[in-house]
N, C-alpha and C positions, 0 to 999 in steps of 0.2 A: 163824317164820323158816324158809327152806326151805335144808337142806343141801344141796353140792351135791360131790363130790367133783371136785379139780382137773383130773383127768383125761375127765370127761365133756363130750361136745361138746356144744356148746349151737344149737341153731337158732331165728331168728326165722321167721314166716309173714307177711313185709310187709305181705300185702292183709290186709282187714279179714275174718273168717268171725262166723260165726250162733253166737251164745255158746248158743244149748239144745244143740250138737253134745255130745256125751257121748262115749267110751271110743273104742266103734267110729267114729263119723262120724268123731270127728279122728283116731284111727289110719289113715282111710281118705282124708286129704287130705292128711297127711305121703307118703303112696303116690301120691295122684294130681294130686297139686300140688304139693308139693318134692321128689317125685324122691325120696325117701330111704327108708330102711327101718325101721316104728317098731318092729321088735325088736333093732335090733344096738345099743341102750344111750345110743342121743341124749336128748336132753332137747328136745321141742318147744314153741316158745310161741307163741302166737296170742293177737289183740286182737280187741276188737267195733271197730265203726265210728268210735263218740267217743271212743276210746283212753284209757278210766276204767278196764276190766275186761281181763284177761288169763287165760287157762289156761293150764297149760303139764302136757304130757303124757311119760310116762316108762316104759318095760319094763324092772323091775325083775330079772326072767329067772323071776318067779312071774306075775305079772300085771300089769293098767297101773294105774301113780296118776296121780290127776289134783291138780293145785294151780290154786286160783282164787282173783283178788286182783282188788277192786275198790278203788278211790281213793275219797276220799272229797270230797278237794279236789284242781285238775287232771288230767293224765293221762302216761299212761307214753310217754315219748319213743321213735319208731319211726322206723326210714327208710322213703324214700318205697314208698309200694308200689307201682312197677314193678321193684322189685329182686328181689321174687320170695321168694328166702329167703337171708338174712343168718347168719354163724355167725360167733359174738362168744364171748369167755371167760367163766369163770366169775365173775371179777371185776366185768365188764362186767355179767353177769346183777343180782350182787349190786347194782349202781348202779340195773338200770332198774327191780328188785324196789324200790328206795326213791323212786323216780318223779326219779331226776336225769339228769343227760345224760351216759349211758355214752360216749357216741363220739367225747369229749373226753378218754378217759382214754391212749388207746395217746400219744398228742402230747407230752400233759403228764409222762408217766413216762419217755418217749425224752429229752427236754429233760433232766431231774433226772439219769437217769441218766451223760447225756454229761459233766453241767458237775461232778459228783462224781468221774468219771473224770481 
């Protein structure tokens, strides 16, 4: 299971990338494809094509770790990829680390929250 502290931003990489990419290639498409910077402490996630397999990369402020999770049966729920790059919570991470549908969750906690108010 991957920790994740509540404070860390989490980004997705919508389009599909080349899962052999290792440390530097996706440190270098967080820079040349979402625009972001992979040392100021985001957590990035990238999927291959059939959306089985996931990496997700991190600058600890020592060096990068890398985390990769393959399904074993279906696949991690994404948006579309012309969105480019998506930035979803840690919560949301935790759902699409168990392969369910994160992007159902802001709706469903806004509803509970109001009708408890």
């Amino acid at each position: 299971m991957l920790m994740v502290p509540p404070t860390v931003r989490v980004f997705l990489a919508t389009a599909p990338c080349d899962m052999r990419r290792s440390f530097d290639g996706l440190a270098a498409l967080v820079q040349e494809q979402l625009g972001e910077d992979p040392f100021a402490g985001g957590l990035f996630i990238f999927r291959n094509r059939r959306g089985d397999r996931i990496k997700a990369l991190f600058w600890d402020g020592q060096g990068y770790c890398l985390f990769y999770k393959r399904m074993e049966r279906g696949t991690f729920v994404f948006p579309k990829p012309q969105a480019g790059k998506v930035s979803i919570s840690v919560q949301q991470l935790a759902l699409l680390l168990e392969g369910l549908d994160w992007q159902r969750l802001p709706a469903r906690r806004a509803l509970k929250v109001q009708a408890a108010a």
